[in-house]
N, C-alpha and C positions, 0 to 999 in steps of 0.2 A: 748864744749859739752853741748848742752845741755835740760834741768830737761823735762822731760814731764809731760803732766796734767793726772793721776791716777784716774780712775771713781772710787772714793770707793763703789756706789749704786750696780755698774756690781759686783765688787771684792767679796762685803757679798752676794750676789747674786748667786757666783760661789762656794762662799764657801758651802751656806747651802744646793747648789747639791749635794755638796759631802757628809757632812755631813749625811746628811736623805738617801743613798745606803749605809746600812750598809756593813761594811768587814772586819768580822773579820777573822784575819791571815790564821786562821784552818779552814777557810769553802769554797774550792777553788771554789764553784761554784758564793758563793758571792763575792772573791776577782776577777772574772771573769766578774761580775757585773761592779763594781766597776769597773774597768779597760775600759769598753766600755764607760761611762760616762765620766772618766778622758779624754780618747779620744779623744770624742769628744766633751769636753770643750778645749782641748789643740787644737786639731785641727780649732775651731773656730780665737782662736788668732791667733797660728801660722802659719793659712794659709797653713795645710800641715798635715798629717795625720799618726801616728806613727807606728812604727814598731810595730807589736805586737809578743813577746818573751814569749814563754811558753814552762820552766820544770819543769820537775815533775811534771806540771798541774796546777803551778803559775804562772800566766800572768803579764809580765813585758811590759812596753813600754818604747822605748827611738824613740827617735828624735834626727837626725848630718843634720846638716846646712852646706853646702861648705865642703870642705876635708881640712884634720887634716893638724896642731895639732889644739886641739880645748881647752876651755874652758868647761870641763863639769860642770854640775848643777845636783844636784844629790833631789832625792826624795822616797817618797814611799807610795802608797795609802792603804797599809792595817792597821788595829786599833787590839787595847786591845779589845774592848769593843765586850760584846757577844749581839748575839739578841732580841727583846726586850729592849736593853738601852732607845732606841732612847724613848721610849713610857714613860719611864720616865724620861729621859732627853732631852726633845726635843729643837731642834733647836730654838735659841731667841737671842735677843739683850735688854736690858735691862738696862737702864742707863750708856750707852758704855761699855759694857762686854756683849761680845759673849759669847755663850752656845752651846754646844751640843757633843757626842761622838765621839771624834777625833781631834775636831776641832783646838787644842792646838801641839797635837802630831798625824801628821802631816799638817792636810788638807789644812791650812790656808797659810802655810807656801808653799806647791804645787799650789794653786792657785795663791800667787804672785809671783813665779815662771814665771807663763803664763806670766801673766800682765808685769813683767822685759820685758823679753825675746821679748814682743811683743813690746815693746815702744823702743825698737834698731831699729835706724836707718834699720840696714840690722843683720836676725839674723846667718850670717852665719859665721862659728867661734866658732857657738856654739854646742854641745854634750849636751842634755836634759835626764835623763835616771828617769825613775820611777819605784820602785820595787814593787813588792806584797808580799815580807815574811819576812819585815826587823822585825817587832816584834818577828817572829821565830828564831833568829840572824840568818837570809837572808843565809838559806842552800841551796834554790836553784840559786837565785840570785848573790852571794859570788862575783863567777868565772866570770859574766857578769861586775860588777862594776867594779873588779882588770883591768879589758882587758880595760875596756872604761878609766880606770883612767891612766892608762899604758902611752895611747894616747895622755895625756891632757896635757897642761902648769900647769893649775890651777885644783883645784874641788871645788867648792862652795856646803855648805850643808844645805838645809832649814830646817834642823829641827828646832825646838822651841827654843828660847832663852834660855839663864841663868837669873835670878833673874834681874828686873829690864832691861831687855834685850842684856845684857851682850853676847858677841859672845864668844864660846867656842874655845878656844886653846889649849887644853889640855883634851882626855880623856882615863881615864884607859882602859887596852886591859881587855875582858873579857875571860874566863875559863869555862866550863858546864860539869861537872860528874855526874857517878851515880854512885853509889860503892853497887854492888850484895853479899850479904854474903850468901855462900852455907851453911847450917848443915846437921843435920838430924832430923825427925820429929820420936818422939816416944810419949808413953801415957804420960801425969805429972803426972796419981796417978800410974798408973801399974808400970811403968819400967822407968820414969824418966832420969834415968842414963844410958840408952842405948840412950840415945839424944844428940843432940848436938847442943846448942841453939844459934839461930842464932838474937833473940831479944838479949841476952847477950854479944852475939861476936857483934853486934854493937855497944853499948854503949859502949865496948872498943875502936871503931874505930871512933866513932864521933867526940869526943875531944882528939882525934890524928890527926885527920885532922884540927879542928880549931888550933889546938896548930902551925899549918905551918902559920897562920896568921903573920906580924910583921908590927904593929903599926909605928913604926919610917919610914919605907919605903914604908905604905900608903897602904902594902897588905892588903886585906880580905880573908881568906878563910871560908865561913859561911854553914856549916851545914844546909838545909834547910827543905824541904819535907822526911818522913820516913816512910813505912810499913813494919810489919812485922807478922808473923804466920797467921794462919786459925780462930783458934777456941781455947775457953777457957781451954779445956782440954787439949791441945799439943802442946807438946815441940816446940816451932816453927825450920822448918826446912830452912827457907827461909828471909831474912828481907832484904832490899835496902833503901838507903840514896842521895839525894842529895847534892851538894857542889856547889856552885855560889865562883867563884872567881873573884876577883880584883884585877889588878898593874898597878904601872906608866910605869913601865919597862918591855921590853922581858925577861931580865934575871928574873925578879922576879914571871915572868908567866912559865918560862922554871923551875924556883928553887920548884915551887912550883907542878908544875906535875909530878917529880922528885919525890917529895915527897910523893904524892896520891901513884901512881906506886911501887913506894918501902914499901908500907904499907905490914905488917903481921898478920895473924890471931895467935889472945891471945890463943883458944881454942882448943888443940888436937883435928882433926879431921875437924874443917869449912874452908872453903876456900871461897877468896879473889878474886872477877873479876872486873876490872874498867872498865867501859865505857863513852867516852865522852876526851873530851880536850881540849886545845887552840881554842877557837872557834875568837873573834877579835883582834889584835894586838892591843895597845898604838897607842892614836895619841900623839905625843910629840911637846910639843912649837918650837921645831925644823923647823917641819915641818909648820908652821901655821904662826909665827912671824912676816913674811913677807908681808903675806897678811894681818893682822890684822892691820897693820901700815898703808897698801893700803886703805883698811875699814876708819879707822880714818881719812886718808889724805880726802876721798871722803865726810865723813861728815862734817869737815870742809868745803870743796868748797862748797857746796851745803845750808851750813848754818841749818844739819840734827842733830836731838839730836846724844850725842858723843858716842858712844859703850863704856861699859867698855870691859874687859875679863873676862871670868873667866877657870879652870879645873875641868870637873866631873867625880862622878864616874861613870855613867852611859855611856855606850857605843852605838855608830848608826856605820851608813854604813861606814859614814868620818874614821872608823878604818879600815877599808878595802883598802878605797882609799890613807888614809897614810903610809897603810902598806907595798906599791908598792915604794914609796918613791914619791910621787907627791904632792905638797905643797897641804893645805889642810885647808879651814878655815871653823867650824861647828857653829850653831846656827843661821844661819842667818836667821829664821823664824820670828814665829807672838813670840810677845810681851805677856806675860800672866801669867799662870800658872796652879798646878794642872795636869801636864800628870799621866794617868792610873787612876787618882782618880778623887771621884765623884764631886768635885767641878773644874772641867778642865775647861777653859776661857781662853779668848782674848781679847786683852785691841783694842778697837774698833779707837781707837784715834791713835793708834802707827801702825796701819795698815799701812796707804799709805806711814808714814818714811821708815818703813823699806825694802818696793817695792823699794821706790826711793834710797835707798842705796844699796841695790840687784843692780839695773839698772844704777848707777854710777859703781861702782865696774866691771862691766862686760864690761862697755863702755871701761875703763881706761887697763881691761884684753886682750879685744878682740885688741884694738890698739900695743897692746906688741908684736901680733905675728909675726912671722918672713914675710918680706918684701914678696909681690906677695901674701900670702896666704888672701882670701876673709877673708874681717873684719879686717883684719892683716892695717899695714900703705903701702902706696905703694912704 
């Protein structure tokens, strides 16, 4: 097999297109934007022009090469970053480190996608899918990835590295509630005690829910965002709480919504509503192990700096695709650091490795497949 020549000029080139269409998650007109550009940057390599998938009025695109099973490649063009960023963070390279909104999580990582994908021999064999609401933990897109991943041998995930560029094996499944406290709203000076406070009956219920946390098993359950009442004068009738969870495990994502759900109001008379749940599954070294060995074996041939691994807590789409049970190996993006904060970068030097490690890895995937299927061995 073998290496091809990576234009990195074209590569940063594709990226700061993306970069400078802002898109962020919640503004479907701009992740619409965004979506034509991706497009037709994809369709320039791939010589073919993507499906364009829109619900709820999030536009997704994928791309299938020759029929299944395939190797999918998983992506997603929408950002943190709200409008405006870009003005003050604008697109630059800078003594090799990239700048700009996104550029870290995801964009850079999508554009050598293209670049893989394009430098195969033939790309058929391959499933390309890119979302628009994975920062929203991908509610409209979910059911699109499970189906493509259903399909796949493999999924490969560009998102951004680990420290040092470390491929992700491991990440916790995520949790999203809200927890509504009903009371009742009366005066604080008049009648006080015909109330029923629901600022009060929270602060019982917040560190009842962090108390489901357990350290040794690597849970979180964190208390986050809170309002509650109107106005200085009254009793609040009404207060809501957020809770961000974390687990390595289903059981300790199932132990832990168990526990929300089963929660009680302290105060005669408030009442208890959750909303929200298991939103991504654990990817578990399980599922990843195999490819990660693949990864290494390919930067060895190739003579590519080595991957380490690592597990985070932070969760992408690859929880989705592993949650169907399809082997699944995440990080394979740009090199850098700083996702969602304001010093986000990409090490400008580690660029075209890790193209060529994307495009060894998929060369070594697509030969796996069963005999007669395009890209497969004959």
């Amino acid at each position: 097999m073998s290496q091809p020549q990576i234009d990195l000029h074209r590569l940063l080139a594709d990226v700061r297109e993306l970069v400078e269409i802002e898109s962020p998650s919640a503004d479907l007109d701009a992740v619409a934007r965004s979506a034509e550009v991706v497009a037709r940057l994809g369709a320039a390599h791939l010589g073919a022009a993507p499906e364009r998938l829109v619900v709820d009025g999030v536009t997704h695109l994928r791309w299938r090469f020759g029929p299944g099973p395939r190797v999918l490649v998983l992506g997603h063009h929408d950002t943190v970053w709200p409008h405006g960023t870009l003005e003050r963070i604008p697109y630059a390279v800078t003594d090799g480190v990239l700048r700009g909104p996104g550029c870290f999580d995801m964009l850079t990582g999508l554009v050598m996608a293209f670049h893989a994908v394009a430098a195969l021999p033939s790309p058929d064999g391959v499933s390309l899918l890119v979302t628009g609401d994975e920062e929203l933990g991908s509610p409209s897109s979910r059911a699109l990835i499970e189906a493509e991943a259903r399909e796949a041998s493999a999924v490969l995930v560009l998102e951004a590295s680990a420290d040092g560029g470390a491929l992700k094996t491991a990440r916790k499944g995520t949790s999203m509630y809200e927890v509504e406290v009903v009371g009742r709203a009366a005066h604080a000076g008049l009648e006080p005690e015909k109330g029923v406070n629901a600022t009060l009956e929270l602060a019982h219920q917040v560190p009842a829910v962090a108390a489901l946390s357990d350290p040794a098993a690597g849970t979180t359950a964190t208390p986050t965002s809170a309002s509650a009442g109107t106005t200085l004068n009254t009793v609040p009738g009404a207060a809501r709480f957020t809770v961000d969870v974390r687990a390595w495990s289903a059981a300790e994502q199932e132990r832990v919504d168990s526990g929300i759900r089963a929660l009680e109001p302290v105060l005669a008379g408030a009442k208890l509503v959750v909303h929200g749940g298991i939103n991504r599954p654990p990817l578990e070294e399980a599922l990843s192990g195999a490819l990660f060995e693949r990864a290494v074996s390919v930067a060895t041939r190739l003579g590519l700096p080595m991957p380490g691994e690592a597990a985070v807590g932070g969760a992408s789409d690859g929880n989705f695709a592993a949650g169907v049970g399809t082997p699944t190996l995440d990080g394979l993006g740009a090199v850098g650091g700083g996702a969602h904060a304001e010093d986000e970068h990409v090490l400008v030097d580690r660029v075209v490795d890790r193209t060529l490690l994307l495009h060894g890895l998929l060369e070594e995937l697509l030969a796996d497949l069963p005999a007669g299927v395009p890209g497969g061995r004959p």
